[in-house]
C-alpha atoms as one frame of an Amber mdcrd trajectory, in Angstrom:
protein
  -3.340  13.228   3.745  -6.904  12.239   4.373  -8.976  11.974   7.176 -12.801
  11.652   8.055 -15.072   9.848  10.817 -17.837   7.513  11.150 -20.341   9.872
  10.237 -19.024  10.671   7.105 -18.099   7.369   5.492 -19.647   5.097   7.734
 -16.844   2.789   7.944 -12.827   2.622   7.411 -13.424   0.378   4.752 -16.110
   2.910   3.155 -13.737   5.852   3.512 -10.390   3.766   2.233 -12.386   2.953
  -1.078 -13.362   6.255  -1.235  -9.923   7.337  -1.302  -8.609   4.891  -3.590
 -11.476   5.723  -6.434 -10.049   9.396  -6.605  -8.609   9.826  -9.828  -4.514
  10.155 -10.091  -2.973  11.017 -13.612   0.573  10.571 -13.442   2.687  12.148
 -16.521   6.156  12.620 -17.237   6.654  16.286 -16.036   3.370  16.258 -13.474
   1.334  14.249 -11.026  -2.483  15.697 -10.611  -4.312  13.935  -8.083  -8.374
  14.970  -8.259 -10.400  14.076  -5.098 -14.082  14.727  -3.178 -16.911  15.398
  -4.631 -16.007  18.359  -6.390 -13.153  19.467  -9.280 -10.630  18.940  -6.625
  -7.079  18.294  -7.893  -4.113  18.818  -6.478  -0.986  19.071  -9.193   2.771
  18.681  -8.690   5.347  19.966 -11.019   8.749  17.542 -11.478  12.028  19.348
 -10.285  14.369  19.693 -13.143  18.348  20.296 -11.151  19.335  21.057 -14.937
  16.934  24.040 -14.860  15.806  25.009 -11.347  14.475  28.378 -12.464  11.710
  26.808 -14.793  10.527  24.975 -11.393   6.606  25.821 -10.222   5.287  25.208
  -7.094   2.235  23.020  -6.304  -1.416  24.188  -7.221  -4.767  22.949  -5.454
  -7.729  23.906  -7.696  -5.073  25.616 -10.059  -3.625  28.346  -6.976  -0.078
  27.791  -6.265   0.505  26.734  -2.689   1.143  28.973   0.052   4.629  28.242
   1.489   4.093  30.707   4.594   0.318  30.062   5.593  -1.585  30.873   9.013
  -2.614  27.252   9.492  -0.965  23.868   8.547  -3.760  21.871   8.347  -7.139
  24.087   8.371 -10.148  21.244   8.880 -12.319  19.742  11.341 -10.045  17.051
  11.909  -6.582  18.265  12.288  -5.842  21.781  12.993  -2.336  23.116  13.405
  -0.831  27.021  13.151   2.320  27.201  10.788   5.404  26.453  12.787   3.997
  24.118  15.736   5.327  21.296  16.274   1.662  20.491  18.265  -1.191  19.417
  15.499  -4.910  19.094  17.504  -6.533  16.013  16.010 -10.409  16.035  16.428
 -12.835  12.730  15.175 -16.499  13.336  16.965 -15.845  13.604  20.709 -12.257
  12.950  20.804  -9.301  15.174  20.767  -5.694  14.542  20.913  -2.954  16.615
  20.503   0.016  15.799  18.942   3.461  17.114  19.880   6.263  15.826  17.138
   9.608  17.726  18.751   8.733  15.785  21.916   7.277  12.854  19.688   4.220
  12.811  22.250   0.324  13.023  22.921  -0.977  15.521  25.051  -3.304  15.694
  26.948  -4.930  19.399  26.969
């Protein structure tokens, strides 16, 4: 998922081409998607049901992905704690919070 604001990519259209230039490299056991400015890549492993013990979990920047973390979605636009069903979405001045076991904004 990607999100931004006006100040960062000046328009939708800016920020939409920026996410379709990231690079994605899709081979037959692994899909690495790099993005931003940096050596970001994300990497997913295929799941093999003939051998589920050889299966790896996700990386970003090569560290497997934490299946228990603190936060769901650590940024300054959408911030949730592990376990919510509320996400807080922030662009500039506006907030909105998202409830998705009462499939409702609230206000807060």
């Amino acid at each position: 998922m990607h999100a931004g604001d006006v100040s960062t990519h000046d328009s939708f259209d800016r920020f939409r081409s920026g996410v379709l230039a990231n690079r994605l490299t899709v081979n037959p056991d692994e899909v690495v998607y790099h993005f931003g400015p940096a050596a970001n890549r994300i990497a997913a492993t295929v799941f093999d049901v003939d051998d589920p013990a050889g299966f790896t979990l996700s990386t970003v920047n090569g560290k497997p992905v934490d299946l228990h973390p603190s936060t769901t979605w650590p940024s300054p636009y959408l911030n949730g704690e592990f376990g919510s069903d509320r996400t807080s979405v922030t662009v500039g001045p506006v907030k909105q919070v998202l409830d998705f076991a009462l499939n409702a904004k609230i206000n807060e």
